[in-house]
C-alpha positions in Angstrom: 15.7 6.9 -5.5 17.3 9.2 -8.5 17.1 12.7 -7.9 14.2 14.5 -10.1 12.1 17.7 -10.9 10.2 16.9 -7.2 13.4 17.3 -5.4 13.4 19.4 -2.6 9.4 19.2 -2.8 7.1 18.4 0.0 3.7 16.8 -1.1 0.6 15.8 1.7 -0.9 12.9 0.3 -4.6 12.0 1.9 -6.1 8.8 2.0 -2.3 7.2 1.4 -2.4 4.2 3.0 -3.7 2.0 0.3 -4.8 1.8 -3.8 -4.7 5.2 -5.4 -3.4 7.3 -2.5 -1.1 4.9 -1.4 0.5 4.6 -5.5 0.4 8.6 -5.8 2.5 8.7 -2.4 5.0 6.4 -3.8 5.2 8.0 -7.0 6.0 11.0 -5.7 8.5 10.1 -3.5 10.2 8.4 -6.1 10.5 11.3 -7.8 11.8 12.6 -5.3 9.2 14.2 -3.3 9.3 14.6 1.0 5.5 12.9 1.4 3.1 13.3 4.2 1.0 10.4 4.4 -2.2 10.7 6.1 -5.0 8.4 6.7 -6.8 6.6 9.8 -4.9 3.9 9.4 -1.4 4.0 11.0 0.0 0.4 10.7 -0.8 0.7 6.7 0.6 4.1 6.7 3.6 2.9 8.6 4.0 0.3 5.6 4.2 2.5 3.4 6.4 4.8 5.1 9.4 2.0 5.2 8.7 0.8 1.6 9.3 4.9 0.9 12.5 4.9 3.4 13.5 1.6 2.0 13.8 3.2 -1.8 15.7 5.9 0.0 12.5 8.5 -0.1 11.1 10.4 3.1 7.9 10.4 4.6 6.2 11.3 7.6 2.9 9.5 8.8 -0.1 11.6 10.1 -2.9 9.6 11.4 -6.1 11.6 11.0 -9.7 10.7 10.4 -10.8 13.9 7.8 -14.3 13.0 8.5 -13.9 14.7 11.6 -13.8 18.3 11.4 -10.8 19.2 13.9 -8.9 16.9 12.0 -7.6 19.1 9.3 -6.1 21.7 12.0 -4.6 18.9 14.1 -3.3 17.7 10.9 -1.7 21.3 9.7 0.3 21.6 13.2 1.8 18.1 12.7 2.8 18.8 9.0 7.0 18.8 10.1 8.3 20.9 7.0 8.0 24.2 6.0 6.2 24.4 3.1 3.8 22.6 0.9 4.2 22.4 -2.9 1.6 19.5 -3.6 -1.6 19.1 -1.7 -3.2 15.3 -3.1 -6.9 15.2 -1.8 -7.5 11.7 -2.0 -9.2 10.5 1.0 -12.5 9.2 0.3 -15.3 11.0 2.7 -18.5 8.6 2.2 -19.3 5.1 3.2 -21.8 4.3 0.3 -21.4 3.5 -3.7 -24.0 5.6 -5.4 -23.7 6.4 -9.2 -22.9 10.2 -9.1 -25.8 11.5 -10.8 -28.1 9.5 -8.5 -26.3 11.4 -5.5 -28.0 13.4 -3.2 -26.8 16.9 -2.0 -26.1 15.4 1.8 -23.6 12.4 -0.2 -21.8 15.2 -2.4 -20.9 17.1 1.2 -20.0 14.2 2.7 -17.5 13.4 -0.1 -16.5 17.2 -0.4 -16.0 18.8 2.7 -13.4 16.5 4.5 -11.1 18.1 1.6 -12.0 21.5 1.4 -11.6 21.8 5.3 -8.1 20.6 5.1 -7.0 22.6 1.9 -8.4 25.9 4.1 -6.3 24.5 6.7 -2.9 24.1 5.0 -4.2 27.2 3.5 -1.5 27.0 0.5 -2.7 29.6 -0.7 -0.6 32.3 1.6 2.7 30.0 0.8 4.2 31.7 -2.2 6.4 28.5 -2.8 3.1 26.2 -3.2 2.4 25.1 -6.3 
């Protein structure tokens, strides 16, 4: 991996173990990026940890279910760096396909929360190097 404008950067990618999250994670890392992959699924996380290692990136693999709402403070205390630049909210929080303006109120939370609980969580907002 060639050194790049995400060097020395540390990005928390959710819902990385496969399509969109899992592509963002590896973007980032080749750009240089540390990544902190999190999703439920640890053997595809782990998979995507060694095809980051293997392309000389670093990662770290947090297995967390953000449908659960301790999950985003378990997931802060394993975070192993010491700040976060990028904070990718990916993870998808429902189990049904509706067309969004057919979604009820209760769907919309369910899709929302997980994400906003973790973002308090990491609460980047305090870190002056986030962003």
């Amino acid at each position: 991996m060639s050194e790049s404008s995400l060097a020395g950067r540390n990005a928390l990618v959710t819902g990385a173990s496969r399509g969109i999250g899992r592509s963002i994670a590896m973007s980032l890392a080749e750009n240089g990026a540390h990544v902190i992959l999190v999703a439920r699924n640890e053997e595809l996380l782990s998979e995507v940890k060694s095809a980051i290692e293997s392309q000389g990136g670093s990662a770290q693999v947090i297995v967390a279910d953000l449908g659960l709402e301790e999950s985003a403070e378990q997931i802060a205390q394993q975070i192993d760096v010491d700040s976060l630049h990028i904070l990718v909210n990916n993870a998808g929080g429902n189990s049904f396909m509706s067309p969004v303006q057919s979604m009820r109120l209760s769907g919309w939370r369910k899709t929302l929360e997980p994400q906003s609980r973790l973002h308090c969580c990491v609460n980047p907002g305090s870190d002056p190097s986030f962003g």
